[in-house]
KERO-837149 format. One record per residue (C-alpha): residue in one letter; y negated, z negated, x negated. Coordinates in steps of 0.25 Angstrom, whole numbers, padded with zeros to 4 digits, always signed. Each point is the difference from the previous one (the first is absolute). Last residue first. Example, Ala and Ser with C-alpha at 12.3 -4.5 7.8 and 13.67 -1.06 7.14 Angstrom:
2
s+0004-0029-0055/a+0014-0002+0006/
//
This chain:
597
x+0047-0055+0136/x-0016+0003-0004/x-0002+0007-0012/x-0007-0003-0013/x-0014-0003-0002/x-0007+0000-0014/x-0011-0010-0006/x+0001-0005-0014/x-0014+0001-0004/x-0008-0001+0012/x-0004+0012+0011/x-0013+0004+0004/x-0007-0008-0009/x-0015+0000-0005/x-0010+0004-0009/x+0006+0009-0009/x-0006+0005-0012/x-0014-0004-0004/x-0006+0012+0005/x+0005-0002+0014/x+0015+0005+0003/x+0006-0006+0015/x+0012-0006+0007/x+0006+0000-0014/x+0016-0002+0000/x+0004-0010-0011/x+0008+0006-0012/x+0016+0000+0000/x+0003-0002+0016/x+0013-0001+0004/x+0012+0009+0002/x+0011-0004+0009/x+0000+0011+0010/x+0014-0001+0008/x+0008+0011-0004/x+0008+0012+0009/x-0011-0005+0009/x-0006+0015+0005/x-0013-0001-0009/x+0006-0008-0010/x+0010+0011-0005/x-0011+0008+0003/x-0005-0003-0013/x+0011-0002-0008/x+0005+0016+0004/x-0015+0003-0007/x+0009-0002-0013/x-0012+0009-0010/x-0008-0011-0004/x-0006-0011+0010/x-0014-0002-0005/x-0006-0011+0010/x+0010+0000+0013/x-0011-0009+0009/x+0007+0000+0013/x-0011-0003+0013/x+0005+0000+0014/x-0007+0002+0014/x-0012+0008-0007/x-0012+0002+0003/x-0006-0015-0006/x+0007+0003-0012/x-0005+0016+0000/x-0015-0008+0000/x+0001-0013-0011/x+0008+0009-0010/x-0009-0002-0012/x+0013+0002-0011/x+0012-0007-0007/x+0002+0005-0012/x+0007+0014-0005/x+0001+0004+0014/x+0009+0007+0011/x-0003-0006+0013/x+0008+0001+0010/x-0002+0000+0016/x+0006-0001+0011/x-0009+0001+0013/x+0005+0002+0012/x-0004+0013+0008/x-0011+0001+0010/x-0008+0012-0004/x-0011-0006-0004/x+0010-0007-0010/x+0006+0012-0005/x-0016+0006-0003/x-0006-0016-0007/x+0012+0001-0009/x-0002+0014-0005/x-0016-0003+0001/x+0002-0013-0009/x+0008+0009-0010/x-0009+0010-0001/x-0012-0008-0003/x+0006-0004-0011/x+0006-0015-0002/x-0011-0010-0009/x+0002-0007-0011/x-0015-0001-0004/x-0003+0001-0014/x+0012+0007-0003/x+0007+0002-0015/x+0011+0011+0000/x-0004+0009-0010/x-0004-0011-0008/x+0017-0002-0001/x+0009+0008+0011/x+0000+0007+0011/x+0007+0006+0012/x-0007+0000+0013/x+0000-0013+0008/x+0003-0003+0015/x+0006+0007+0011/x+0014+0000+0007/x-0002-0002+0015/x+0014-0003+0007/x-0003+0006+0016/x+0006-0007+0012/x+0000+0005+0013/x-0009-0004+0011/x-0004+0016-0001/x-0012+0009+0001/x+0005+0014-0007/x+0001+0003-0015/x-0007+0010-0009/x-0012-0009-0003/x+0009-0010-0007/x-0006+0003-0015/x+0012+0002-0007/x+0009+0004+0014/x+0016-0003-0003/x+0007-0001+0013/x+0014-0009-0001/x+0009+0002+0012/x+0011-0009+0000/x+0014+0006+0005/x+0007+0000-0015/x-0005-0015-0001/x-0011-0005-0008/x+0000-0004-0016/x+0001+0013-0005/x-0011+0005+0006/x-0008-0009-0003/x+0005-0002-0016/x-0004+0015+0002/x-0015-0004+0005/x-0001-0010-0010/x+0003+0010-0012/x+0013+0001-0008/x+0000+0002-0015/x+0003+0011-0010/x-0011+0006-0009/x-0016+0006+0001/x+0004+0007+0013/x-0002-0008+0010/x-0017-0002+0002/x-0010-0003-0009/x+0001-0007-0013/x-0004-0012-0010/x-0011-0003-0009/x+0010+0002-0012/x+0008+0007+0006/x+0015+0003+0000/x-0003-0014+0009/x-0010-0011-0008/x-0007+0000+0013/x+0003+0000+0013/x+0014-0001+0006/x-0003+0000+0015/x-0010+0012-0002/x+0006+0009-0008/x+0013-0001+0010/x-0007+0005+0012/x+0004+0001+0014/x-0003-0012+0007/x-0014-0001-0011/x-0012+0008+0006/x+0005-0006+0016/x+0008+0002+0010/x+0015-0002+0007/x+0003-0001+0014/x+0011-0007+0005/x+0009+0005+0012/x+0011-0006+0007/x+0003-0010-0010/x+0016-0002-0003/x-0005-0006-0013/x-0008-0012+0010/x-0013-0004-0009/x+0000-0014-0007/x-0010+0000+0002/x-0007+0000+0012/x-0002-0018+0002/x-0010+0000+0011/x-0010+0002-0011/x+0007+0001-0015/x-0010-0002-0011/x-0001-0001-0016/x+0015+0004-0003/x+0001+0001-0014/x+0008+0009-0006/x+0004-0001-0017/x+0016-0006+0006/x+0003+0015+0008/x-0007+0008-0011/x+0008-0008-0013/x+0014+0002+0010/x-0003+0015-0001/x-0003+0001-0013/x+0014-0009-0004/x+0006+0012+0009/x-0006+0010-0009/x+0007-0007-0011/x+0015+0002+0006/x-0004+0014+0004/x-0002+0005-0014/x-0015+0005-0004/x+0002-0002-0014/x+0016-0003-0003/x+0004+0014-0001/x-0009-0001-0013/x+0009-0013-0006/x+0010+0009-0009/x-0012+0006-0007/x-0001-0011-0010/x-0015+0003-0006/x+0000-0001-0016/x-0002-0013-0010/x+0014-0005+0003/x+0001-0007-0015/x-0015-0003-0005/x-0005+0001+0016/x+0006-0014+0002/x-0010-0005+0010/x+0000-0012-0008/x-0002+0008-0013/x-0011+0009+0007/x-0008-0014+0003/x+0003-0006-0014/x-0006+0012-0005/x-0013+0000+0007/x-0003-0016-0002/x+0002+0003-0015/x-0010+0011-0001/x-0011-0008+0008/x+0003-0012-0012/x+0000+0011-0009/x-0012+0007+0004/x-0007-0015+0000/x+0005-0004-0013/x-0006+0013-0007/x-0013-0004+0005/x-0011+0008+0009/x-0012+0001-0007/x+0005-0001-0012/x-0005+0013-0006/x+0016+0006-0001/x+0003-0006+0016/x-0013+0008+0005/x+0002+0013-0007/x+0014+0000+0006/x-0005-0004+0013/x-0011+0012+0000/x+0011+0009-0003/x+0011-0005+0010/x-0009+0003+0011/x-0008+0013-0005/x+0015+0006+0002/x+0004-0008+0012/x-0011+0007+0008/x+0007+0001+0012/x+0002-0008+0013/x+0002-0013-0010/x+0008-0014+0003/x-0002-0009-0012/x+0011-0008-0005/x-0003-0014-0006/x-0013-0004+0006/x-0004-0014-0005/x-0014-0002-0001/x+0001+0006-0014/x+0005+0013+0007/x-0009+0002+0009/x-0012-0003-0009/x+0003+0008-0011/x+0004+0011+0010/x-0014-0001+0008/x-0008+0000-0015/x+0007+0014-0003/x-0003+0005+0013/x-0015-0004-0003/x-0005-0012+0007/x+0003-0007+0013/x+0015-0001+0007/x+0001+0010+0010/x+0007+0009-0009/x+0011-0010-0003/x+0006+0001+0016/x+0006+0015-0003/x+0010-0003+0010/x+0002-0016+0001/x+0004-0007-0013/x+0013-0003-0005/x+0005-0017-0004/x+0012+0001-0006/x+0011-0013+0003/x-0004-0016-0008/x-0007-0006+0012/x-0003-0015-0003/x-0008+0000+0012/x-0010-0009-0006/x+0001+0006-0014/x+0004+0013+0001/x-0008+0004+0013/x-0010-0011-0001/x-0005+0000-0013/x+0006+0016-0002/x-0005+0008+0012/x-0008-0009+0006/x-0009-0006-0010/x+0002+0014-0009/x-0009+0007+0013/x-0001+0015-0003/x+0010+0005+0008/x-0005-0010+0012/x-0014+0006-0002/x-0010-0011+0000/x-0011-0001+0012/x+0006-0013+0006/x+0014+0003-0001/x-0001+0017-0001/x+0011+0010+0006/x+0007+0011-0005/x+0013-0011-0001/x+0008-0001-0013/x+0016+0002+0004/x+0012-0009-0002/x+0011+0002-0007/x+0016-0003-0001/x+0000-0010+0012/x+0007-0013-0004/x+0003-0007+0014/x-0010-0012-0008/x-0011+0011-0003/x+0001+0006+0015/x-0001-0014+0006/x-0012-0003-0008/x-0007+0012+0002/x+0000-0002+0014/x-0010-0013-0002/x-0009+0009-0009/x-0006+0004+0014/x-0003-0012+0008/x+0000-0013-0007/x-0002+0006-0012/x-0012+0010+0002/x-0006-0011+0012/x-0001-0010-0011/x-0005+0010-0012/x-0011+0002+0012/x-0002+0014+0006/x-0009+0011-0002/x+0011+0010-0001/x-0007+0012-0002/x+0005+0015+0003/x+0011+0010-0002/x+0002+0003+0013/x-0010-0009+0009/x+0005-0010+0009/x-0016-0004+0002/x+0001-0008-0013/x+0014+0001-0005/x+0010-0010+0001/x+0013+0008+0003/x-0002+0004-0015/x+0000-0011-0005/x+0009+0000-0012/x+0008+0008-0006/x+0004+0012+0010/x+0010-0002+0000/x+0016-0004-0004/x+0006+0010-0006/x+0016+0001+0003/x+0010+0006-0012/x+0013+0007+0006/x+0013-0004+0006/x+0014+0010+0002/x+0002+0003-0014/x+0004-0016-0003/x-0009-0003-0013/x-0010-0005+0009/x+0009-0012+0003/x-0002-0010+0011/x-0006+0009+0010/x-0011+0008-0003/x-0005+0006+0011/x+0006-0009+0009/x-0005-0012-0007/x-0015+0006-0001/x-0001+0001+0013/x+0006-0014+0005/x-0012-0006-0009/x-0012+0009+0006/x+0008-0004+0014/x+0000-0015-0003/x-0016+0001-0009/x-0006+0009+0013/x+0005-0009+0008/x-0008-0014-0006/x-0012+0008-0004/x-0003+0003+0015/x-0007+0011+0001/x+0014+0007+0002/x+0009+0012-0007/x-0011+0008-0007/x+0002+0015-0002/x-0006+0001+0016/x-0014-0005-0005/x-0001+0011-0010/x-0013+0007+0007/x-0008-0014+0000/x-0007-0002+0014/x+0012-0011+0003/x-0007-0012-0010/x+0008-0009-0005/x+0011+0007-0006/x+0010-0008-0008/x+0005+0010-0011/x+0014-0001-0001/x+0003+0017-0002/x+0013+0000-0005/x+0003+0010-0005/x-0006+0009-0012/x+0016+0006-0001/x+0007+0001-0013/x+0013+0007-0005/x-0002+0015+0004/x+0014+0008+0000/x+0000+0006+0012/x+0012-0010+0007/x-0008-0010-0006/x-0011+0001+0012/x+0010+0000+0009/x+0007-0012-0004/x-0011-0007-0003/x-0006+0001+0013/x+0012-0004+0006/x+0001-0012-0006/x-0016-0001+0004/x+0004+0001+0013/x+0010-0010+0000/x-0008-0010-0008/x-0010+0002+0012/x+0011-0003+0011/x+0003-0013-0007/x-0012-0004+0000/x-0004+0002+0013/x-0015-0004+0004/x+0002+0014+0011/x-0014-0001+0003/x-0003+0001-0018/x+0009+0012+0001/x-0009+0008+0008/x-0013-0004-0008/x+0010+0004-0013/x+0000+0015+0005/x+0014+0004+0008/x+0011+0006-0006/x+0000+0013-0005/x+0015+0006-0003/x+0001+0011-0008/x-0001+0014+0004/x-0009+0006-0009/x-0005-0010-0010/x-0014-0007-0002/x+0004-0009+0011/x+0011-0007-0010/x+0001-0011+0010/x-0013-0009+0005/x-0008-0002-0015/x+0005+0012-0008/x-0011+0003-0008/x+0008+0004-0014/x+0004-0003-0013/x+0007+0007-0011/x+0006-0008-0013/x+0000+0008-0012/x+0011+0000-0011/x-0001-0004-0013/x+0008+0011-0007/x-0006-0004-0015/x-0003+0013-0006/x-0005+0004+0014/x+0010+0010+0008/x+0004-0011+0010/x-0015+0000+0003/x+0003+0015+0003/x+0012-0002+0007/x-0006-0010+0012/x-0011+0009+0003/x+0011+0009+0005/x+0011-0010+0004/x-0013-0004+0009/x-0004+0014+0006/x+0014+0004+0001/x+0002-0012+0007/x-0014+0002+0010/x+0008+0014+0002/x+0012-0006+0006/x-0007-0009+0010/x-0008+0011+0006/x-0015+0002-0003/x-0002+0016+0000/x-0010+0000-0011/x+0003-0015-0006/x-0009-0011+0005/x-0013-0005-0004/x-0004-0005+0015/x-0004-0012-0003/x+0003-0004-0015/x+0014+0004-0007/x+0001-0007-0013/x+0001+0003-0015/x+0002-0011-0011/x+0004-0002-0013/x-0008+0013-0007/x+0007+0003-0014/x-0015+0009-0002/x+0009+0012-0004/x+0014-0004+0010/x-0009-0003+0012/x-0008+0012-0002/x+0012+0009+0000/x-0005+0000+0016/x-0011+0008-0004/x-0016-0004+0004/x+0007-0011+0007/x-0010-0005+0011/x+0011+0005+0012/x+0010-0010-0004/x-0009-0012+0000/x-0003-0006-0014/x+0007-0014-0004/x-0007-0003-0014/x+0004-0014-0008/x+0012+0006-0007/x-0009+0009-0007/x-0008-0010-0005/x+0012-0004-0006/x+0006+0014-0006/x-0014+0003-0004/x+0000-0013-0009/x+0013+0002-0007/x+0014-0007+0005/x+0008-0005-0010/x-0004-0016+0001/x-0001+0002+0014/x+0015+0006+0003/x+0006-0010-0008/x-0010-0012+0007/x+0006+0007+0014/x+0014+0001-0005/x-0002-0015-0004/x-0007-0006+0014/x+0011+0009+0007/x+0011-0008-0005/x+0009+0007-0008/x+0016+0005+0007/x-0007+0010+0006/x-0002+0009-0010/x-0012+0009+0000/x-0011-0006-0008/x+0009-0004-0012/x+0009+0011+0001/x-0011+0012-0001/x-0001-0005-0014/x-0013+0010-0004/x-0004+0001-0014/x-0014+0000-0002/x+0000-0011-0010/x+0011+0005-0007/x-0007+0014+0001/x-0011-0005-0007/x+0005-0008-0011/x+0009+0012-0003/x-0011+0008-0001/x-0010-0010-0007/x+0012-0002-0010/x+0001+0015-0002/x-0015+0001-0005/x-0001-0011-0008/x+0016+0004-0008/x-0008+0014-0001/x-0013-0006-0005/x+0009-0008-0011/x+0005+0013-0004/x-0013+0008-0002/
//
């Protein structure tokens, strides 16, 4: 009986030994981080790793205590998955919330929180939204990229979150392809120098430092490629024409040292992106030499074949480390741990994923300042970083045409007659990916200035400015009218078109001022360049103005010669859409007018 007490007390303290935690060796500073994070793997259980490799949107957590009871590792914001009233404050008490509970875990490991903020923190009320990346592609200014994204950062941290899924450096090559606008260029060449600017100013030299966060570099790869420019579609490409056009990007953001990249939804040549291990790890790893976390896209693993179990084995083997759910985290993180106890996925390959995690949080720091510092709130939305908006709108325009040389307008105008769907609507000039995920109508979805305002703030107190959406309500006049029309807001599949197109209603609001013997000015608020060939031939000038944000003063900064349009075309202007894209060119890659002196 004694010697099966001695047995049964050295088991316990063997046990306890072996699951005593020193908290020191994963948390002090003084260690390099490869040591705390082989502590923090020796000690940590299997649920605790695959844990790690879960980030759940918000509003899919069944309860939020979740995160402490399945030791989840990761939450984000998708689309549009905001807090109930959606200010600033409350998105930190949603963080510090989520936050507490994985600092509740039996080993503290904290989670990191990502979010789609890809032109300013546009999921959140009152901050700044810049223009889409196709705008920012006109201005080709680095420097003026960084800055944004040093503000983005800043804004985005003063609510806690640590991570944005920016930037986009796809290379689109085909305009029908409802994400076009997230890409800076066509041109592989700009996209890498502004993808590359990005990533510095979100992350400046040190993510440790409280005022940077982690970038993502996406969607891996080829997904600009597409067949048709369709979302989520086939990139039946050569690996020549992969590398040379759209893996050249990723390049740039692996030697600037972005944190992660993102899985595209797309297929190269009929293989899933998600499931292809050539390109995620061969090429990816061992080409690219890429060492950061690589996420998947929302839910992206359930459009590998197979059974759900089959998709997650495959997913991760081809070197997915964190996986992106809507819900379901549950039946996830139980059919990968039946997986990694039959073999099917190897213990080596969750701790590599596991690894990668944690050096990412250690970098960010969130071991020793793990919750949102406050003080940077008043900083969303500030008059210094909506100016920086302001200056993004005046570089993104390109002027396309000026007859007799009527821009710039006189601001001590007699009279000017404002019209169109989009002069008065801030929904519209932002797009999507604002509040929204698809975007938003009209004014009052958060704090901005519409092109009509910038209008009449522009023009002197004696200037008459006439607003008529659809001109019908005006007089016959040789005045001039500024025409705003375009695009509504969209984003993703939701936004692929075959046809490129301007509504009927548009043409006909241009087509009614010009009847009536006004000047045409017209501005085109687009997420790509368009099938304009009949309004440009209507009207005396032409501005493309793409995706503004909420600063409409930049726009009629240009209209009325405050600044002298310098933007330049990203993506080449198609005359006309036949099945295999476009036929023919309207304007080339590069082209922009700029004012007469």
């Amino acid at each position: 009986m004694r010697n099966k007490f001695l047995i049964a007390l050295l088991f316990v303290i063997t046990f306890a030994s072996c699951n005593t935690v020193n908290i020191n060796k994963f948390t002090n500073n003084e260690l390099p981080v490869s040591e705390r994070i082989d502590y923090l793997l020796s000690i940590m259980t299997l649920d605790e790793k695959i844990g790690q490799m879960v980030q759940i949107d918000h509003k899919g957590l069944i309860v939020k205590s979740d995160v402490q009871k399945y030791f989840i590792g990761s939450v984000l914001s998708g689309g549009g998955s905001d807090p109930v009233d959606n200010m600033p404050e409350s998105w930190a008490n949603l963080y510090d919330n989520l936050q507490n509970y994985a600092l509740n875990t039996r080993l503290g490991i904290p989670i990191v929180y990502g979010v789609d903020a890809v032109h300013g923190h546009n999921n959140v009320y009152g901050a700044v939204i810049f223009p889409h990346n196709i705008g920012l592609g006109s201005t080709r200014n680095p420097q003026l990229v960084e800055e944004i994204s040093k503000i983005t950062a800043i804004e985005v941290a003063a609510t806690g979150i640590d991570w944005t899924f920016s930037p986009c450096i796809a290379v689109p090559q085909d305009e029908r392809w409802g994400r076009t606008y997230e890409g800076f260029s066509e041109d592989p060449q700009l996209v890498s120098l502004l993808g590359r600017a990005s990533i510095r100013g979100y992350q400046g030299d040190d993510l440790s430092n409280p005022l940077t966060i982690a970038a993502t570099a996406k969607h891996y790869v080829a997904d600009g490629g597409t067949n048709g420019g369709r979302d989520q579609g086939n990139a039946a490409i050569s690996e020549e024409v992969l590398r040379d056009i759209h893996l050249f990007p990723y390049i740039g953001a692996v030697d600037e040292g972005v944190a992660s990249i993102m899985a595209s939804f797309s297929s190269w040549n009929g293989k899933k992106i998600h499931g292809n291990k050539y390109l995620l790890t061969d090429v990816l790893r061992g080409d690219l030499e890429f060492s950061g976390v690589v996420v998947s896209d929302w839910d992206a693993l359930r459009q590998l074949p197979g059974s759900y179990e089959n998709q997650i084995v495959e997913g991760i083997n081809s070197g997915i480390d964190l996986v992106m759910l809507s819900n379901g985290y549950v039946e996830f993180l139980s059919l990968l741990k039946k997986a990694v106890i039959s073999g099917k996925v190897p213990q080596e390959r969750v701790d590599e994923a596991v690894r990668r995690i944690l050096e990412m949080k250690y970098k960010l720091d969130l071991f020793n300042n793990p919750l949102t510092d406050r003080s940077l709130i008043t900083s969303i939305g500030s008059k210094e970083h909506r100016e920086v908006g302001r200056q993004a709108v005046r570089e993104s325009l390109v002027l396309l045409k000026n007859n007799n040389n009527i821009l710039p307008l006189n601001s001590d105008i007699k009279n000017v007659v404002v019209s169109g769907k989009s002069a008065n609507n801030l929904g519209n000039q932002c797009g999507g990916w604002s509040i929204g995920w698809q975007g938003e109508r009209g004014n009052d979805f958060t704090i901005g200035t519409t092109i009509l305002d910038g209008i009449k703030n522009g023009v002197s107190k004696s200037t008459n400015v006439i607003y008529s959406r659809s001109g019908k309500e005006v007089d016959n006049s040789n005045d001039v009218a500024i025409v705003v029309i375009g695009e509504l807001p969209y984003a993703e599949f939701e936004g692929d078109d075959k046809n490129l197109t301007l509504s009927v209603a548009d043409i006909e609001t241009v087509k009614e001022l010009k009847a009536k013997g006004y000047k045409i000015v017209t501005v085109l608020i687009s997420g790509r360049p368009m099938i304009i060939n009949e309004v440009l031939e209507l009207s005396d000038a032409f501005i493309a103005a793409w995706l503004p944000g909420t600063e409409g003063d930049g726009v009629a900064d240009v209209l009325f010669g405050k600044y002298n349009p310098t933007g330049k075309l990203p993506h080449t202007w198609p005359a006309n859409i036949s099945s295999g894209g476009s036929s023919e060119t309207l304007f080339p890659l590069g082209y922009g007018l700029t004012y007469e002196k």
